[in-house]
C-alpha positions in Angstrom: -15.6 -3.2 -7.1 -12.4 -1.5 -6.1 -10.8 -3.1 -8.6 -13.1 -2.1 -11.9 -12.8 1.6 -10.1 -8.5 1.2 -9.9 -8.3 0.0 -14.0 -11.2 3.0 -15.1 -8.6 5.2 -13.2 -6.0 4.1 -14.8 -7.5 3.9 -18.5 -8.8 7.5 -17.7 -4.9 8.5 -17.1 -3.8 6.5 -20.2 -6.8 8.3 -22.7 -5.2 11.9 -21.0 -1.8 11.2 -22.4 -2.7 9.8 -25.7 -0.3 11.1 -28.5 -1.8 13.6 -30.8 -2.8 11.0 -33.7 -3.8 7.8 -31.8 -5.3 6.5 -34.9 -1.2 5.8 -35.7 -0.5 3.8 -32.8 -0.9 0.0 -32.8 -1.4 -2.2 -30.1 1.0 -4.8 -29.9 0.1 -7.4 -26.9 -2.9 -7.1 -23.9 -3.2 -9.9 -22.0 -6.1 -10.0 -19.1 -7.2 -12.2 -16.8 -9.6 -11.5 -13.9 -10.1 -13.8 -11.0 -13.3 -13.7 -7.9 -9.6 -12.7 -5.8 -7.5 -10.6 -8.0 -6.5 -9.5 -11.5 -3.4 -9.2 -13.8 -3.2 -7.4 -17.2 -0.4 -6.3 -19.5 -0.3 -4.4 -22.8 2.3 -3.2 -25.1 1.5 -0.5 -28.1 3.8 0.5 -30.9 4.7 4.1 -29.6 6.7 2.3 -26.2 4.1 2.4 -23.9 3.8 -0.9 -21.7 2.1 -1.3 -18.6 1.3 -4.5 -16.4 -0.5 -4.7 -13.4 -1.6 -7.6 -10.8 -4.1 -6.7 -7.7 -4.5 -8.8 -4.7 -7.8 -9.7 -2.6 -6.1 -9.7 0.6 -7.7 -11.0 3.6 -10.8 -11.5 1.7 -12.8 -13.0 4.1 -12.6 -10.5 7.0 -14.0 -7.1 7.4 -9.8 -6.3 6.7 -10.0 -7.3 3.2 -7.9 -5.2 1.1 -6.6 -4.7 -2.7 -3.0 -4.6 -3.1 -1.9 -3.5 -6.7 1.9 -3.7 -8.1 2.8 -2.8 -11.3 4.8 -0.9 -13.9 4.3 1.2 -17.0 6.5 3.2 -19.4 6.3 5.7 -21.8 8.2 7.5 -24.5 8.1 11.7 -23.3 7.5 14.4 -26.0 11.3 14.7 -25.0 11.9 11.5 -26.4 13.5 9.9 -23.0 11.5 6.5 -21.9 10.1 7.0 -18.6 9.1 4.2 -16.0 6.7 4.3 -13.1 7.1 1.2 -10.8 4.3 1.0 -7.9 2.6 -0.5 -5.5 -1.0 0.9 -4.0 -2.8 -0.7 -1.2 -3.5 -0.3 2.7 -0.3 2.3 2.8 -1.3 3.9 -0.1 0.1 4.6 -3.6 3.9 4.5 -3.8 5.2 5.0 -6.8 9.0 5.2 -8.1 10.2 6.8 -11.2 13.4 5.9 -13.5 14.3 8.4 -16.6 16.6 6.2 -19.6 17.7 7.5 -22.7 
């Protein structure tokens, strides 16, 4: 359940930063596959976004079990520099690291 709430999260985010005439915009690759003890996904779109993702059942067995999501996405600003966000988000929360290219 954790998992369908993390990706409705993150589409939310996506749909808040769509560019001003998303009927231009193409989508280029998705991939998706969902498993009983994790997921992956990736997608690529003509403006320069990307993002790919994997969560982890961890311990899913135990009363411990846990979700541990990595993953990456990027994004042309309306500065026109490509940014990157790199995280990870599980039992020690979200941590995210950010790179700014040209």
């Amino acid at each position: 359940m954790l998992k369908y709430v993390t990706i409705a999260c993150l589409l939310a985010a996506l749909c808040a930063a769509a560019p001003q005439n998303p009927q231009d915009v193409q989508i280029l690759r998705f991939d998706s596959d969902v498993q009983p003890d994790g997921y992956s996904f990736a997608y690529e779109t003509s403006d320069g976004t990307s993002r790919q993702e994997e969560g982890k059942l961890d311990n899913p067995q135990s009363e411990n079990a846990a979700l541990t999501v990595t993953g990456q996405y990027s994004y042309v600003g309306p500065d026109g520099k490509h940014y990157t966000v790199t995280f990870t988000a599980g039992p020690n929360g979200f941590q995210p690291k950010t790179s700014i290219g040209q």
